[in-house]
C-alpha positions in Angstrom: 2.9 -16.1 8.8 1.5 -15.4 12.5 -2.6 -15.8 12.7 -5.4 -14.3 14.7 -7.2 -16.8 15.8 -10.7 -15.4 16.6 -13.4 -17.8 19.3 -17.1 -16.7 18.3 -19.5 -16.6 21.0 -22.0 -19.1 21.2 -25.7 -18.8 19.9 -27.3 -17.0 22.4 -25.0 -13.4 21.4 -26.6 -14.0 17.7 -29.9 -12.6 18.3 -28.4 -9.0 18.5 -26.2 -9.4 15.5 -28.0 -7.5 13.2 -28.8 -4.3 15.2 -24.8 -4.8 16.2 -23.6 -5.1 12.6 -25.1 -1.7 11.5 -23.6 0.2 14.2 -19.2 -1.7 13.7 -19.8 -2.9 9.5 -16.3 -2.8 9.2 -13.7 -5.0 11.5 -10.7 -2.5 11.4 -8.9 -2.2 14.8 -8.1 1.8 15.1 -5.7 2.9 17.7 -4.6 6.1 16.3 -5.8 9.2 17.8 -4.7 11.7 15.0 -5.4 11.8 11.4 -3.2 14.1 9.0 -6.2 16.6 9.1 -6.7 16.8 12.4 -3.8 16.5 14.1 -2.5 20.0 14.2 -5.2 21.5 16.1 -6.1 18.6 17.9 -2.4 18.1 19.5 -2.6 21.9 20.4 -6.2 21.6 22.0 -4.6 19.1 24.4 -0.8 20.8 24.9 -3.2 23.8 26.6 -4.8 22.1 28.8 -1.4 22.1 30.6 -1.1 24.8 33.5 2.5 24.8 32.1 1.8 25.9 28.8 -0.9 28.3 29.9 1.8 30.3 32.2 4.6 30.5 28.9 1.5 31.2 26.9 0.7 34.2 29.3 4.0 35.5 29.2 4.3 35.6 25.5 1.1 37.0 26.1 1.9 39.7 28.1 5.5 40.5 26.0 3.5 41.2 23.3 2.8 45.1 25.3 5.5 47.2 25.5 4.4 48.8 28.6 4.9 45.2 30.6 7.4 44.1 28.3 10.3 42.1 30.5 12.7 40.0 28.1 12.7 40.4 24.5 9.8 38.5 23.1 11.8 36.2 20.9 13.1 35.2 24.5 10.1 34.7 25.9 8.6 32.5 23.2 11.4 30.3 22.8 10.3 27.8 26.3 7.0 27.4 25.0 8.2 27.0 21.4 10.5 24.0 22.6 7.8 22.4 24.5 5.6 22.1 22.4 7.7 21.1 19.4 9.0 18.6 21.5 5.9 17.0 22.4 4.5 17.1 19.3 7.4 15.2 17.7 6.8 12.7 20.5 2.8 12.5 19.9 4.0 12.3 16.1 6.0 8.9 16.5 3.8 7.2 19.1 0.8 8.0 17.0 2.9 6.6 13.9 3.9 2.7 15.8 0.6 2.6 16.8 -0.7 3.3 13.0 1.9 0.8 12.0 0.8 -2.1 15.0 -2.6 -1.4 13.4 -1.8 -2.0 9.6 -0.6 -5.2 10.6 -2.9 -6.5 13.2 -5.6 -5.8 10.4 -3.9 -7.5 7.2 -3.1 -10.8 9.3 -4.3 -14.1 8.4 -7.0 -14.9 10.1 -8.2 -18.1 11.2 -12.3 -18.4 12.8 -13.4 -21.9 14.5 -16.9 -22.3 14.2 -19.3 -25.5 15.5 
């Protein structure tokens, strides 16, 4: 039973309210930064932009060649592998609470004072 209590503006912010409303129509507040789609390539678009990464990434890279081959590849996959996993389960669960903080920020009673 907790409200939002929402303050309008006063009149002089109306003139622009109908150029305004086309661009937000809907009053959702969206936190999330994956979807189910997207989140896949998304979350591995960002875990390379880490010089870490890059450098495992290399050396899988580079196993791959038996002529440079060091460790068996299996090996040399498995830092990366459990970096990555890692911080995906953690993307996973604080892109989840903020889904959920969402949900119910947007289905709470709301209450507007007006004039």
């Amino acid at each position: 039973n907790k409200w939002r209590i929402v303050f309008p503006g006063n009149g002089r912010h109306w003139k622009g309210w109908k150029q305004a409303s086309a661009f937000y129509s809907g009053n959702r507040i969206q936190t999330t930064k994956y979807t189910l789609f997207t989140f896949l390539p998304q979350n591995l678009f960002e875990q390379f932009h880490r010089l870490g990464n890059l450098y495992f990434f290399f050396l899988v890279v580079l196993n791959l060649f038996p002529q440079v081959e060091v460790f068996h590849r299996e090996i040399t996959m498995l830092p990366l592998i459990v970096v990555l996993l890692v911080s995906m389960i953690k993307d996973v669960t604080e892109d989840y609470r903020k889904y959920q903080f969402d949900k119910m920020v947007n289905f709470s009673k709301t209450r507007v004072y007006d004039k």
